[in-house]
C-alpha positions in Angstrom: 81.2 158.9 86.3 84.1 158.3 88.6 84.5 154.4 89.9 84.4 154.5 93.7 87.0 152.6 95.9 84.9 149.5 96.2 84.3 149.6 92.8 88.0 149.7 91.3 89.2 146.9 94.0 86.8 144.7 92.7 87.9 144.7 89.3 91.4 144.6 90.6 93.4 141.5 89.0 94.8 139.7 92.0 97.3 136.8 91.8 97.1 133.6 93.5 99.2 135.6 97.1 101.2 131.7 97.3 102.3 132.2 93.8 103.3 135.9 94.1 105.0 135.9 97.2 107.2 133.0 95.8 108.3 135.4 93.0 108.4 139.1 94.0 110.1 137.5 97.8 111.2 134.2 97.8 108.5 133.5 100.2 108.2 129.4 100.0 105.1 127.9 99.6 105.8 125.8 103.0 106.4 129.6 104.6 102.9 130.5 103.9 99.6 129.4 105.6 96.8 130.7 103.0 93.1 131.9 103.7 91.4 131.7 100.6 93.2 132.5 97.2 94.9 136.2 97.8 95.7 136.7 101.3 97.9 134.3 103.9 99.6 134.1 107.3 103.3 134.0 107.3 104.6 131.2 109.2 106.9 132.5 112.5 109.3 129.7 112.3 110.3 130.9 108.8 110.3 134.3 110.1 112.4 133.0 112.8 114.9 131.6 110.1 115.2 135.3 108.3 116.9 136.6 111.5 120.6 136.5 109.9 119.1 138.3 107.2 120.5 142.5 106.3 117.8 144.8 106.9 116.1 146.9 104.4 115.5 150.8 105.0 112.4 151.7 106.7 110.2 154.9 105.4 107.7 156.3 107.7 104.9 157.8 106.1 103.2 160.6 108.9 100.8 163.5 108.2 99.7 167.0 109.1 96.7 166.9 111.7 93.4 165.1 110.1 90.7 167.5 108.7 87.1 166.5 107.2 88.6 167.0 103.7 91.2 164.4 104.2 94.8 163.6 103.6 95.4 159.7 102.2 98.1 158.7 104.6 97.5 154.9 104.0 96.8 155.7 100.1 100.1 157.5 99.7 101.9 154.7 101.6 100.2 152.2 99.3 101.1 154.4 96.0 104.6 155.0 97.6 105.5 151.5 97.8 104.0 150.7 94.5 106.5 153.5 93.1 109.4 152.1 95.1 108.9 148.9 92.9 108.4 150.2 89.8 112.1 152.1 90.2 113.1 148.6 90.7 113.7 148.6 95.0 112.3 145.6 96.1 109.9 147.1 98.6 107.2 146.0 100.9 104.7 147.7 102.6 103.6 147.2 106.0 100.1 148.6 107.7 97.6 148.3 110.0 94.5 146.8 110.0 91.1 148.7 109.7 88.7 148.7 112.9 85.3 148.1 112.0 84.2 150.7 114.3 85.1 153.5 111.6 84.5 151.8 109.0 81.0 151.5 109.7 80.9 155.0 111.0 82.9 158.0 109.7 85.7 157.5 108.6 85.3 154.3 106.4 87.7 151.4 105.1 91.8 151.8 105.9 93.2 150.1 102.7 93.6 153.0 100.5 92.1 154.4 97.7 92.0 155.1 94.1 94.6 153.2 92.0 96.4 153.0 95.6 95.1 150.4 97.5 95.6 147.1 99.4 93.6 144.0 98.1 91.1 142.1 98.8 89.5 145.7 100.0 86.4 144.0 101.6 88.1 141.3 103.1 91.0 143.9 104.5 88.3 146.2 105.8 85.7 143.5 107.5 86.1 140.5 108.7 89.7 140.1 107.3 92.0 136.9 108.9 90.0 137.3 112.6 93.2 139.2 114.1 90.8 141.9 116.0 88.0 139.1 116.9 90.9 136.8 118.7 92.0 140.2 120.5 88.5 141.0 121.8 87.8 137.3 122.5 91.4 137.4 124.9 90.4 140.6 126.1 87.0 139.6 127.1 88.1 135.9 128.6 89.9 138.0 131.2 87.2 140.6 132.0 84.9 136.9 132.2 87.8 135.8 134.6 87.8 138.5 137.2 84.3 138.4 137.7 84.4 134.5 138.4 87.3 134.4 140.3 85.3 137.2 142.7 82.2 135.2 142.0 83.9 131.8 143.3 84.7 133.2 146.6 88.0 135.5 145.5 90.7 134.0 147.1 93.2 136.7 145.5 91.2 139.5 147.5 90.6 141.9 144.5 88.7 144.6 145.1 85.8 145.1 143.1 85.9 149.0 144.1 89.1 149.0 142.0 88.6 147.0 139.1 90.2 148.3 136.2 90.0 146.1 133.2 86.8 146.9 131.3 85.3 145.1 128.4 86.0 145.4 124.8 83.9 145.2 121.3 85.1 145.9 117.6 82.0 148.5 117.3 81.5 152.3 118.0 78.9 152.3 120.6 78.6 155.0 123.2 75.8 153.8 125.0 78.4 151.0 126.2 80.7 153.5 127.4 79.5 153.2 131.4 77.6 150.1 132.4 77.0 148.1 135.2 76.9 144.6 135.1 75.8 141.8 138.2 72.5 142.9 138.1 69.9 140.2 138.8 70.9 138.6 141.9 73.5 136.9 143.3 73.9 133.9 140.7 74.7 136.6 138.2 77.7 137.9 140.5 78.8 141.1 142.0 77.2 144.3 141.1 79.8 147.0 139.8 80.0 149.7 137.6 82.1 148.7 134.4 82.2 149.7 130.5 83.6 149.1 127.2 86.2 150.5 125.1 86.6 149.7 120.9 89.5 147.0 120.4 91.6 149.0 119.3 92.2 151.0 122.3 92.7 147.1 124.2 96.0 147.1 125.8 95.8 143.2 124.1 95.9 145.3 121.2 98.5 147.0 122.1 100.6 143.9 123.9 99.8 142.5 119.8 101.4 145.1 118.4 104.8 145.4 120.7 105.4 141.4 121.0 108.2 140.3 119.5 107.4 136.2 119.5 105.0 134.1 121.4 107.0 133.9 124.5 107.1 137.8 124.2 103.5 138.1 124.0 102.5 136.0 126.9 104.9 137.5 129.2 103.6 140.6 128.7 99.5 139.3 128.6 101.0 138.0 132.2 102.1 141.3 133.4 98.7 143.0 132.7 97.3 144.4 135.6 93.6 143.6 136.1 93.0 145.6 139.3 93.9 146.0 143.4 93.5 144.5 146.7 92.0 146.7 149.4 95.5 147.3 150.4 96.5 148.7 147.0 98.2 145.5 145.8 98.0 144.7 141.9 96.6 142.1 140.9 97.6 140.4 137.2 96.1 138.1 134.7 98.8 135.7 135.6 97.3 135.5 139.1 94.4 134.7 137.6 96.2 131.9 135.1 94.8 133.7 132.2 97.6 134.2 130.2 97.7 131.0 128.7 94.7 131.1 127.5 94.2 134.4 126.2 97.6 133.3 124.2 96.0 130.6 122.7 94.0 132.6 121.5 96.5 134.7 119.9 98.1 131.5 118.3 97.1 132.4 114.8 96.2 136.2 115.3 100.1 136.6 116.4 101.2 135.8 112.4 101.2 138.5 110.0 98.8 138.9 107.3 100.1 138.9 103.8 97.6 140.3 100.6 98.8 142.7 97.5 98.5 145.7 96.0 96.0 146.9 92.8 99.9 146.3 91.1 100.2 143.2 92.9 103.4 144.3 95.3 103.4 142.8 98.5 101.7 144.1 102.0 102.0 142.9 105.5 98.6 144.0 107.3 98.7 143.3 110.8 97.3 145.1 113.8 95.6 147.7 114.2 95.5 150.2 117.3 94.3 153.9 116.9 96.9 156.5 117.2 94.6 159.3 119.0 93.7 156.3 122.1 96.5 154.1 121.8 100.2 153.7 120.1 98.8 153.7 116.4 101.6 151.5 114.8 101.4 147.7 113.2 103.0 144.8 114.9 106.6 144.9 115.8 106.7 141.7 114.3 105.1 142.4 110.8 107.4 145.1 110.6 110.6 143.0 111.4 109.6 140.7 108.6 109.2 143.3 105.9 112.6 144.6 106.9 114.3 141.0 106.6 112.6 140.6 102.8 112.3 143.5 101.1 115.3 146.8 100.3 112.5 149.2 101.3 109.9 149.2 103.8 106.8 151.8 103.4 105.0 151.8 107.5 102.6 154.3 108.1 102.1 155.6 111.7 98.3 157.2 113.0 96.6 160.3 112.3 98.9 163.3 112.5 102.8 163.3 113.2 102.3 164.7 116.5 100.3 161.4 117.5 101.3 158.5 115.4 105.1 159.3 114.6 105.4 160.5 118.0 104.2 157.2 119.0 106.2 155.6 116.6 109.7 157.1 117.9 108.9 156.8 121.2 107.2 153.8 122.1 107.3 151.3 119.6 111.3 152.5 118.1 112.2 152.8 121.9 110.9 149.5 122.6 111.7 147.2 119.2 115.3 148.9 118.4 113.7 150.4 115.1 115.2 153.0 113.5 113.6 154.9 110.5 115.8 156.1 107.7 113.0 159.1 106.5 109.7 160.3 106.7 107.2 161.6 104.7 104.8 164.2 105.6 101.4 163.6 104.1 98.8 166.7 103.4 96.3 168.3 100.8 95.4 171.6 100.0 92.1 171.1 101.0 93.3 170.3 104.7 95.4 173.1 104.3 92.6 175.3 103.2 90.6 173.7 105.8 93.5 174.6 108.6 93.4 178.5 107.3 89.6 178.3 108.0 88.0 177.3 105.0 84.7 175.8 105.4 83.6 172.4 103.9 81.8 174.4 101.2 85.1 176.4 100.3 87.7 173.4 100.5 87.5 172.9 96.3 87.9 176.4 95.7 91.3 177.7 95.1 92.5 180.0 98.0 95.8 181.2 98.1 95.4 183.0 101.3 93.9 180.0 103.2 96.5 178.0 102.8 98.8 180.6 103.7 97.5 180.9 106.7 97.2 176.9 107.1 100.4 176.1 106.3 101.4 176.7 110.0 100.2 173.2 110.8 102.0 171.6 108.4 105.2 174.0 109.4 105.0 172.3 112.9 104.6 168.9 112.3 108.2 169.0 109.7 109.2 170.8 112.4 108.6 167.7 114.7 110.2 165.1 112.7 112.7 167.0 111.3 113.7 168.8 114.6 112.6 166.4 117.7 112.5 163.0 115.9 115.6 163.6 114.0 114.7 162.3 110.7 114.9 164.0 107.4 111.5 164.1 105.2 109.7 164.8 102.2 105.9 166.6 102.1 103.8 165.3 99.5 101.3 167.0 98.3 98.2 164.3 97.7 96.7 165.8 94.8 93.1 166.9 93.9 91.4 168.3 90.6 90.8 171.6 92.6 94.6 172.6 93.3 96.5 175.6 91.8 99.8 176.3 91.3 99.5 179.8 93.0 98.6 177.5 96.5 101.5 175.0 95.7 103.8 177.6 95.5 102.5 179.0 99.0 103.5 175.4 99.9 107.3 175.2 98.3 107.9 179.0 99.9 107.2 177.8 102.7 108.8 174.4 103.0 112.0 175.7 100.9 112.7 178.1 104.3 113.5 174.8 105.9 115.3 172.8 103.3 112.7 169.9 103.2 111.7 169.3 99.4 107.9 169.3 98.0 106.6 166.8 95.8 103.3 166.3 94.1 101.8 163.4 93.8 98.9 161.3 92.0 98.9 157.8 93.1 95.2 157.9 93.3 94.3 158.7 89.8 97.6 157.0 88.2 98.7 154.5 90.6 102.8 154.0 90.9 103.5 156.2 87.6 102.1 159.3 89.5 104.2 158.4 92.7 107.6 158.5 90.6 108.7 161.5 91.7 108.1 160.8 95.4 109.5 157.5 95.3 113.0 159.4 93.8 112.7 161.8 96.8 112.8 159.3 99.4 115.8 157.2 98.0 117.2 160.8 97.6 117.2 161.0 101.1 117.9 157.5 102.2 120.7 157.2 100.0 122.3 160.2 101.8 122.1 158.5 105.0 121.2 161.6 107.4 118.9 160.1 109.9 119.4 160.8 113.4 116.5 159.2 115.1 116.6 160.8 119.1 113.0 160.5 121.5 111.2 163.2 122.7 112.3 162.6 126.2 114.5 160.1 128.3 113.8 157.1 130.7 114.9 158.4 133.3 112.4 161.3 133.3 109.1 160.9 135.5 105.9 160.4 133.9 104.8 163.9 134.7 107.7 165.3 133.2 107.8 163.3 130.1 104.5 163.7 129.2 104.9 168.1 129.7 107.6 167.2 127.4 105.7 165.9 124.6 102.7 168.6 125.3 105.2 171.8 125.3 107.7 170.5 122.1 105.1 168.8 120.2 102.0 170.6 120.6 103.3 173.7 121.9 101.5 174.1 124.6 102.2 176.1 127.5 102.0 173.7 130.5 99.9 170.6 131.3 97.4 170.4 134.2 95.2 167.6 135.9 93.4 167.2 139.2 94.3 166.1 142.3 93.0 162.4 142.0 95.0 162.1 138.5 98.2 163.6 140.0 98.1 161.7 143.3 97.6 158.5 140.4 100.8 159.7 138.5 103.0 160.3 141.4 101.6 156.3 142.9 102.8 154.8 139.3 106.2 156.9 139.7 106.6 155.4 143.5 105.7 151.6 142.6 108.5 152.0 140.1 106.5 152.7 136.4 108.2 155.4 135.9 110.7 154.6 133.1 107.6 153.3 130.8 107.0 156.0 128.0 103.7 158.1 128.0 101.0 157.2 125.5 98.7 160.1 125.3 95.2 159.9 124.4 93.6 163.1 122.9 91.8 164.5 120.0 93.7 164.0 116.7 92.3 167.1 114.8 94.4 169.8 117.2 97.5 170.3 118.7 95.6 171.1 121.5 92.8 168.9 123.4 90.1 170.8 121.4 88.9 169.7 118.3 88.5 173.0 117.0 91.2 175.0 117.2 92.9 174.6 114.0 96.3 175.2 112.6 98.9 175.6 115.6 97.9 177.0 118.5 100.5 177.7 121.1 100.2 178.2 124.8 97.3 176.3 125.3 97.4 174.2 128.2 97.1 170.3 128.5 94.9 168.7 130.7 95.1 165.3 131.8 91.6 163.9 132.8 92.6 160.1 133.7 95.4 157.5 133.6 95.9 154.0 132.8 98.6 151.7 133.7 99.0 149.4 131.0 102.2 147.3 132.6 102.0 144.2 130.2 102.4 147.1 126.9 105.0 148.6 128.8 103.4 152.2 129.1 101.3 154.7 130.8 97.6 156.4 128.9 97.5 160.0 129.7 94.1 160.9 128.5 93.3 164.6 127.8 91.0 166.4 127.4 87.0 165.1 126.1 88.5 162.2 123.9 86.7 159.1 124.6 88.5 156.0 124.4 84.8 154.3 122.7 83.7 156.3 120.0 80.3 157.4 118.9 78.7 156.8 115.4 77.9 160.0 113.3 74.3 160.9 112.8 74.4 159.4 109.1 76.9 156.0 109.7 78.8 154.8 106.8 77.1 151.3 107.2 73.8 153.1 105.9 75.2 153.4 102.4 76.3 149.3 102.7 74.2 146.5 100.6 75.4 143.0 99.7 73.3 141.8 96.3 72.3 138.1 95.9 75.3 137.3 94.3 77.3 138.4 97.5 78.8 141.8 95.8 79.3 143.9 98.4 78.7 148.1 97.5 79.3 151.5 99.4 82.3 150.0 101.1 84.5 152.9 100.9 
């Protein structure tokens, strides 16, 4: 019987991460602060002392839009970067961390899979260094702060009518979605409606992930916008002298999180915002360190290339001066079967013709990145027991039309040895220095039109739409001068289009926006479209139901 994830991570041999970062980095020991034996926060005055440091190339692993029968993105980024070392390129990976929102609900742990994975699993996937608790603690403090302020008299004349900073908890939970709070008399404050998003959608989360120091990251928790005065004046945490506080909450949060490999390479893990409600990229600063120690860098970006890598390009490269060398575009035939309208009881069966008609989705999204992001990439082909060489070569056909090479790969059964060949594909194409990173749209285009932009060249739809209330919002951030910020869209990751059903590539659909958020302090504007909540749900049968911890604290059915 097949070892699950949990299973093979627990009999993973880790090294002491003080004694391997020394060696595979040159990490000092003074460099490091360790919690527990195999997992440590890197110091930011040593960070601070890499800055004359060369820069090592950066690989961006992306992937066709997410089906029920999966893709690996994290797992091929893990087995990628294990391959990368074995070739000899001094490489380190850098990801985000899991939300234990999915991973006690659908979609499970984020640290990989197989013979590709990121170590200590459980520890990575639960309660890891306390990165998202601090976040939902600095969050909350300032949701805790309004409500006082307007509760001791509210001398900054906020509106409670126009409140717009909600509450946050690390948990699906969609009865929490709309509340109201104040109830119980006047002790217990002001009535008013209010609600909760998941951490990850925070825009502390996001503010995280974009800071580039400590100064950087309490500007920005300064700049966020908490709500409005009856005249329409904002009003900001730093009016409220929150943003000291909610940094010191941040202190040790702020410093990436170090752990290993199963092969005991080196991985940065640190922050962790969905790519379908927020930016979907790890810190700026995690990032910056992995580029000052290692020759190659292995980043993953959320869900599907036209969410995460779109993301990637143009907020967080437009924002940090990042500039990816390649990317790699992540899929399985079972997606692809999935995409040509296979059902779950059909993705294990060979079906030439399925994927035929599915490879449209993957078409698109090398499309995107090779075509609107600019950068050259390889597909890899995550492999299962069930795939044929009839459907590969529907694959290759397909893929050799555009020039962009197809590579096999088996990182989850075999670890580094059965990424080889991807691994030589990327130096391939990092070596012949083609890259020619360019954003979807400019500055200087308004938020309306940057965000038809992004819906009619990356998701090929046919126009966007959005009510009165949501235009009149638009065209208000526009005229108090927001709009230069990028657009961060919020929609369903499994489509091009807003609906979660419509597979493959759908063209001429239309986009419709159904709210937006200013988030000032991250330096960007929500569009949210269509039904996609920015608290999720729990499925009818949660992944937590197959947990158990046994009395000698192994933990099983952590997957």
């Amino acid at each position: 019987m097949a070892r699950t994830d949990i299973e093979i991570a627990q009999a993973a041999t880790m090294r002491p991460i003080v004694e391997l970062a020394h060696e595979r980095l040159g990490i000092p020991a003074q460099a490091l602060e360790p919690y527990g034996h195999y997992k440590a926060k890197l110091d930011l005055k040593w960070m601070e002392s890499l800055a004359g440091r060369p820069d090592g190339k950066l690989v961006l692993v992306t992937a066709i839009s997410p089906t029920p029968a999966g893709e690996g993105k994290t797992t091929t980024t893990v087995g990628l970067g294990d391959a990368l070392n074995r070739l000899g390129k001094r490489t380190v990976i850098a990801l985000r961390e899991p939300s234990l929102g999915p991973v006690f609900g659908m979609k499970g742990g984020a640290a990989g899979g197989g013979l590709a994975q990121v170590v200590p699993m459980e520890d990575i996937n639960l309660h890891f260094t306390g990165d998202f608790h601090a976040i939902a603690l600095a969050h909350n403090l300032l949701a805790a702060l309004i409500d006082n302020h307007i509760h001791h008299g509210n001398a900054l004349a906020l509106d409670p009518r126009r409140i717009v900073w909600r509450r946050v908890m690390d948990m699906n939970d969609r009865a929490m979605r709309s509340t109201v709070i104040g109830l119980g008399g006047a002790g217990n404050g002001f009535p008013r409606e209010d609600g909760f998003d998941i951490v990850a959608a925070s825009e502390v989360m996001a503010i995280f992930c974009l800071a580039t120091s400590r100064q950087d990251l309490k500007a920005r928790l300064g700049h966020i916008i908490v709500g409005y005065t009856r005249s329409m004046q904002p009003v900001r945490a730093i009016d409220l002298r929150a943003h000291g506080a909610m940094a010191a909450l941040l202190k040790d949060a702020i410093k990436p999180n170090l752990v290993q490999t199963l092969e005991n390479n080196l991985a940065l893990v640190h922050g962790g915002p969905f790519a379908n409600i927020a930016h979907g990229c790890n810190t700026v600063m995690a990032t910056r360190a992995a580029l000052k120690l290692g020759e190659y860098v292995v980043t993953e970006a959320g869900f599907g290339a036209d969410l995460g890598a779109e993301k990637f390009i143009d907020i967080k490269c437009r924002k940090s001066g990042l500039r990816p060398d390649c990317a790699v575009v992540v899929a399985t035939l079972r997606a692809l079967r999935h995409h040509g309208g296979a059902t779950p009881e059909q993705y294990d069966l060979a079906q030439p013709d399925a994927v035929e008609r599915g490879i449209v989705n993957l078409e698109r999204h090398v499309d995107n990145v090779r075509n609107h992001y600019g950068l050259p990439c390889v597909v890899a082909i995550n492999a299962y027991e069930s795939d044929t060489d009839d459907e590969l070569a529907v694959v290759r056909r397909n893929m050799a039309r555009r020039g962009v090479p197809v590579v096999v790969a088996r990182h989850w059964a075999a670890g580094s040895a059965g990424a080889q060949e991807l691994a030589h594909a990327v130096v391939q194409l990092v070596e012949a220095g083609t890259a020619d990173m360019r954003f979807v749209y400019a500055d200087e285009q308004t938020l309306w039109d940057k965000m038809r932009t992004v819906a009619q060249q990356i998701y090929g739809a046919s126009d966007i739409s959005a009510n009165t209330a949501v235009r009149a919002k638009i065209a208000q951030l526009q005229a108090d001068g927001h709009g230069h910020y990028p657009v961060c869209v919020a929609k369903t990751q499994y489509s091009f289009s807003t609906d979660p059903q419509l597979r493959g590539a759908p063209s001429g659909h239309m986009v419709n926006i159904r709210e937006v958020r200013l988030a000032a302090g991250a330096e960007f504007v929500v569009m949210i479209c269509g039904d996609v909540m920015t608290m999720p749900g729990l499925p009818k049968e949660p992944a937590s139901m197959r947990m158990d911890i046994d009395d000698d604290g192994r933990i099983t059915g952590l997957c």
